[in-house]
N, C-alpha and C positions, 0 to 999 in steps of 0.2 A: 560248276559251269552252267549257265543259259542251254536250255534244252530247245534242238537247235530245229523240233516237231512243237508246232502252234497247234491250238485247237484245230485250225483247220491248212495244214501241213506246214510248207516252209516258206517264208515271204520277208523280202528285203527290195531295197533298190538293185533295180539289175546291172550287172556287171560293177558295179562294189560290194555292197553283202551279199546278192546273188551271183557268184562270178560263174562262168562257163566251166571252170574246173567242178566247183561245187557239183552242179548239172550232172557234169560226164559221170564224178563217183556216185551220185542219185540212181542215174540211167543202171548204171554198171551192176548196183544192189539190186535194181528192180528185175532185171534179168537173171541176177544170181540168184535171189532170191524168192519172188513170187513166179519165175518162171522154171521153178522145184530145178534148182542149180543147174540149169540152162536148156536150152532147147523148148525155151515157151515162147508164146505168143503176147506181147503188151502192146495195148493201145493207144494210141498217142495224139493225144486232141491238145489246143492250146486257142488263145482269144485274141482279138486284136491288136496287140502294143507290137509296137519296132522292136520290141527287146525281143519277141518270139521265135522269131524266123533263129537268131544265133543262141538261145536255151533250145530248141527244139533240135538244133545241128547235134547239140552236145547232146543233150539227153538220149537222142538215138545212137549216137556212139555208146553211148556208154549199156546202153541194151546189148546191143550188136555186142559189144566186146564180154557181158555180161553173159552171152551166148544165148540170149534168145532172139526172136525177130520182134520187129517195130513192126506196130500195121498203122501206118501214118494217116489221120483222120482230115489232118488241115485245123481251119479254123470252124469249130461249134462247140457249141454250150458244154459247158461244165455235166449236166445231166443228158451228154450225148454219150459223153464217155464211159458213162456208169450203164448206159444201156447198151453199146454194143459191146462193152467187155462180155457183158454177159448172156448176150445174145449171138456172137461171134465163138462162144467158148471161148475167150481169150484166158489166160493167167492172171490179169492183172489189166491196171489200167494207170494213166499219169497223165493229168491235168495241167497244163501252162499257164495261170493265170495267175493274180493278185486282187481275183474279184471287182469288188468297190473300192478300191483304192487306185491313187491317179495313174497316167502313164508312165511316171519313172519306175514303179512299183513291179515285181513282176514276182508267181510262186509256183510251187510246184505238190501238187500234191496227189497220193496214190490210190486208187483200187484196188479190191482183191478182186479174185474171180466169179463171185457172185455180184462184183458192183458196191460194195459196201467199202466205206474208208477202215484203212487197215487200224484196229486195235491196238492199242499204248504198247504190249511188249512185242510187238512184231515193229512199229516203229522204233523200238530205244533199240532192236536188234540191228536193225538198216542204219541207226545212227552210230552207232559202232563201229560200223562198218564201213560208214563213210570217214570216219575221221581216223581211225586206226591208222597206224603210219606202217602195219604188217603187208605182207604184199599176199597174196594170192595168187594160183595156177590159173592163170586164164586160157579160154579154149583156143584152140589153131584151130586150123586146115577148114574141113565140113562144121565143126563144131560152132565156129564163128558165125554169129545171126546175121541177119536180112533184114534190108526197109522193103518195106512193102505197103505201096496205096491203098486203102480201102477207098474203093469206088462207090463215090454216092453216097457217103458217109453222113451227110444234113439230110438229105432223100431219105435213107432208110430212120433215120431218129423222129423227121416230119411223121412219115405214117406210122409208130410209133405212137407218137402225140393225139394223131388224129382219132385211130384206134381207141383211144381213152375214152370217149365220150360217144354217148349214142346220140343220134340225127344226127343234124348240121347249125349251121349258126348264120343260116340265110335269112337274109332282112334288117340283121345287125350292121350296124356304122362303129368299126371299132379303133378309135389314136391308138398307134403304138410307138412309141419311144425306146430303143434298143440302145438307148445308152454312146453310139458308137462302137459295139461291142459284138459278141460273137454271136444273137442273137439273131444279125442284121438279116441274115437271109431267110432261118428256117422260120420263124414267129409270123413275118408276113405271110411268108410261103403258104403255111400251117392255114392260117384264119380266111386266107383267100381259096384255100383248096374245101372249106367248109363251109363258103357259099358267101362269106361278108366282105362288106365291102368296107377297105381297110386303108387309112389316111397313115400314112408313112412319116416320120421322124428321127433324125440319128441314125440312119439307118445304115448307111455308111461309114468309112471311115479312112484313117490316113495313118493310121499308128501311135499319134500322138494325143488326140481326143478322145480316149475313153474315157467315162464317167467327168467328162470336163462339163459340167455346170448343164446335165441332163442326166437324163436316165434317172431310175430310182434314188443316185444319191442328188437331183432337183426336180422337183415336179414342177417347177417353173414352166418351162414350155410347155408340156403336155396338158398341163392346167391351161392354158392359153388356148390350145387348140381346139379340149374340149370347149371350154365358152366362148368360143367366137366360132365353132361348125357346129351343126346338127349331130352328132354324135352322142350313141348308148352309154359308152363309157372310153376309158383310158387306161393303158397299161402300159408298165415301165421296167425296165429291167435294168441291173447291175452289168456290169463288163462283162461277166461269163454268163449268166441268165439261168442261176441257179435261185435266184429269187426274185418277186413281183410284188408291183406295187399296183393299185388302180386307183384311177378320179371316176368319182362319179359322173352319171349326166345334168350334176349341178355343180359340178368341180371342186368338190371334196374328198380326201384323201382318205381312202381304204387303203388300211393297214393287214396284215399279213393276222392280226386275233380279227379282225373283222373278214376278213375271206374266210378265214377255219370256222366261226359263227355261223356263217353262212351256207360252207360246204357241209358242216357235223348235222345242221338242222334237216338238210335234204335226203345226205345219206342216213338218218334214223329213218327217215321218210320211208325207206326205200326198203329196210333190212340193211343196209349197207356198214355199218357203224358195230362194227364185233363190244358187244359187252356196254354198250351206248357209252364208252368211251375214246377218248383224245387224248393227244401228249401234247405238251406247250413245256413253257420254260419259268423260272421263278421272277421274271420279268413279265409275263403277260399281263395286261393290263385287268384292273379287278370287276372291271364290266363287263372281261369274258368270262371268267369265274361264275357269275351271278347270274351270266344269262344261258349259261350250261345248265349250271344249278338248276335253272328256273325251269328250263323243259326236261330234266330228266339225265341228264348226259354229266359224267363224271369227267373229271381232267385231273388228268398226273403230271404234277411239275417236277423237272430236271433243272441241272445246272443249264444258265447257256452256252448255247454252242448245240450247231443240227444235227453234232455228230453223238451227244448224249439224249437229243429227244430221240434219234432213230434208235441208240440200243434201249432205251426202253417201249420203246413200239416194239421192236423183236422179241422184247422179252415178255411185254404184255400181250402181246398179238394184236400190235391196236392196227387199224386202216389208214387213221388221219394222224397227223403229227404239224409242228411246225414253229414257227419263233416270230414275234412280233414285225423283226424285219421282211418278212416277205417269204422267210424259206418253209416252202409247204412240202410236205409229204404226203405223197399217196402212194401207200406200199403196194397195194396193185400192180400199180403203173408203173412205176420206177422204184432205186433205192436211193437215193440223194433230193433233196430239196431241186425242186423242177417247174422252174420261172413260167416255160413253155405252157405246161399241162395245166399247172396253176389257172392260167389265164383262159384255157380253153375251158375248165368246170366254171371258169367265172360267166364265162357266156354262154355254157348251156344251163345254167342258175337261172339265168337272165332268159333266156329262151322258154325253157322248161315252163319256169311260175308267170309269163305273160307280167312281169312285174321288173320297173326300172331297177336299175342298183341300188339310186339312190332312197328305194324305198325297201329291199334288201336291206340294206347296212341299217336299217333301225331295228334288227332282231339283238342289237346289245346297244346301252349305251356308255361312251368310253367316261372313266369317272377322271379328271382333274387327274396329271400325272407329272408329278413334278421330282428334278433330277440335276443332281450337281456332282461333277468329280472332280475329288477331292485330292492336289497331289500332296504325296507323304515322301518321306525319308524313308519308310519299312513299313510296306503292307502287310510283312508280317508277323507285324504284330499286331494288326486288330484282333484277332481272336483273343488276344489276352491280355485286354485292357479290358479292365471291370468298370471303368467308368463310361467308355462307350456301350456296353451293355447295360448298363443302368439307365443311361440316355435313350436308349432302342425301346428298352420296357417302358418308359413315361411315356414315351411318342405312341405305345403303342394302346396305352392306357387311355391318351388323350385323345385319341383317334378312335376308339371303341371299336366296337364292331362292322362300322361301316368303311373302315379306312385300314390301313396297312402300312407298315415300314420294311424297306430293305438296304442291307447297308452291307458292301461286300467288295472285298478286293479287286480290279480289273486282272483277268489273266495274263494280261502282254503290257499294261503300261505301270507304272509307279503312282496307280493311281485308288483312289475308294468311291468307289460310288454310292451317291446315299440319295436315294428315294423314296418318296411318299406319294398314297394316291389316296385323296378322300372326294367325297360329294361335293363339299367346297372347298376349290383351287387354295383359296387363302389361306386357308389350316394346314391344307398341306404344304404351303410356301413356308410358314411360320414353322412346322416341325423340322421341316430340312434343314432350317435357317440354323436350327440353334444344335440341331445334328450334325454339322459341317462344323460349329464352333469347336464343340467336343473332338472331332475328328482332329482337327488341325491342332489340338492343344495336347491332345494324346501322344500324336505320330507325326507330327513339326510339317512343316511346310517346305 
């Protein structure tokens, strides 16, 4: 059977794959189980879809029956949640969202107590647990939990965020585009409490418009904004605002290896960069590789997914972490990829060095990256076709040392993805080209 914990927890259309039942037995583990079999504290933040309001009813059921209490946050960011579990002494924590994906979508995913997402055998435990058709002693009487508001829950995350960064970020003109999503209030809140004066988009919402053809998953508008206002830069966030994206102030899109670039170079600056190393993904792009390389700063790639850069930051003790999309880490600060603070080191970068973004973002340059997926009949069977691996080795032969190939199963679709990035686009067009052939004649169509 389909394991029913994604890289980054459980995510379906709400009320078909994610039904309110699903929710209540989630809720119910989470209280039985991160809240040391009942009587804990979990926190419960969720982002702006209609689907919220009736997963967050259940989910807190199923705490409450699970015999801990809900300390109900409302609607902030994903990396709101991960900071007051841990700064509340909560047990745990549970996220309502479906990120970057549309409003039908909607997921759910947990905290432990430290703010970290729970480890593979602690989920296949919970998922056990939820499907198991055995029944369990659930608490009566005092034993049965509590909803309880956290008061000021955006408030206490804003300063938080703010905390992050030394000065302020007065004199700055900064677009924000929150997607429609849970960001809307504390990001402005945040950058207008730090002195900038701050041009509003998406910042609202109605349930149904998240990530609807804004925010990080379209830089359309906010590209718009920046070139036609006076404005330093641009920033964009996904439905929960666990990740950012920025335009420059000539409306060019900084990516999430280009902010890490940019933050790794300042914190070496500083002392701040334990080991003058970074974590990234086997996706980063090879322009950030080379322009690490080039100043001195190692980088350790992982599988993707921010939940395998952060354990190897834990495990390496790195500072900075993060993935091409937008999800940065700063172990400091928080422990989840953090849209918010992201964008606040982006403006004290910009503050700090008296220097545009757009002249920032030339401390790498991005090489030609080209990408096609590939759907198959059985991903898994790439590992063990010898003819795609023969194919992988000429691409990589042809490509020398200035270029790269990757070619690797998607985790959640029926799909291969095959990559190449060299100095010229064209070469790398051409190895994909004839890399995709192979895939498809391997592992059918």
């Amino acid at each position: 059977m389909t394991r029913l914990f994604g890289t980054d927890g459980i995510r379906g259309i709400a009320n078909d794959d994610l039904t309110p039942e699903l929710a209540f037995r989630l809720g119910e583990a989470a209280g039985h189980f991160l809240g040391d079999k009942g009587m804990g504290r979990i926190v419960v933040g969720r982002d702006t879809r209609r689907s919220g309001d009736m997963l967050e009813a259940a989910i807190v059921a199923g705490i409450c029956s699970g015999g801990a209490d809900a300390l109900v946050a409302g609607v902030v960011p994903t990396p709101a949640v991960a900071y007051l579990t841990h700064a509340l002494k909560a047990d745990g924590g549970v996220v309502i969202s479906a990120s970057h994906n549309p409003a039908p979508y909607n997921g759910i995913k947990l905290f432990n107590r430290e703010g970290f997402k729970l480890p593979d055998e602690l989920e296949d435990e919970i998922e056990e647990f939820i499907i198991s058709v055995r029944d369990w002693e659930r608490p009566t009487g005092a034993h049965v939990g509590r909803t309880v508001a956290i008061e000021g829950a955006a408030e206490r995350y804003v300063g938080h965020a703010i905390d992050s960064i030394e000065g302020d970020l007065t004199g700055l003109t900064i677009a924000v585009d929150c997607g429609h999503g849970a960001a809307g209030v504390a990001t402005p809140q945040a950058l207008k409490e730090l002195g900038a004066r701050v041009i509003t988009l998406n910042c609202e919402w109605n349930g149904m418009d998240i990530n609807d053809g804004c925010g990080s998953t379209d830089l359309g508008p906010l590209t718009e904004i920046v070139r036609t206002h006076q404005v330093d830069f641009g920033i964009a966030h996904d439905g929960d605002a666990d990740r950012v994206l920025a335009v420059d102030d000539k409306g060019n899109e900084v990516d999430g290896d280009v902010i890490m670039a940019i933050c790794a170079l300042q914190m070496k600056e500083q002392g701040a960069l334990p080991g003058d190393t970074v974590v990234s993904t086997v996706m980063c792009n090879l322009g950030f590789e080379v322009a690490m390389r080039e100043n001195g700063i190692t980088v350790i790639k992982t599988r993707v997914g921010d939940r395998y850069v952060i354990e190897q930051m834990r495990a390496s003790g790195s500072a900075l972490g993060g993935e091409q999309s937008g999800h940065v880490i700063f172990m400091e600060h928080n422990t989840t990829g953090d849209g918010l603070i992201t964008a606040l080191q982006i403006g004290a970068a910009v503050k700090r060095s008296g220097r545009a973004l757009s002249e920032l973002r030339t401390v790498m340059t991005r090489y030609p990256q080209v990408l096609v997926n590939v759907p198959v009949k059985d991903k898994g069977l790439l590992g063990a076709s010898s003819a795609v691996s023969a194919a992988i080795h000429a691409a990589e032969e042809e490509l020398g040392g200035d270029g790269r190939v990757l070619v690797r199963a998607s985790g959640t679709e029926p799909l291969v993805r095959v990559m190449a990035e060299a100095p010229d686009g064209d070469a790398a067009a051409t190895v994909v080209e004839r890399l995709v052939e192979v895939v498809r004649a391997e592992l059918g169509g």
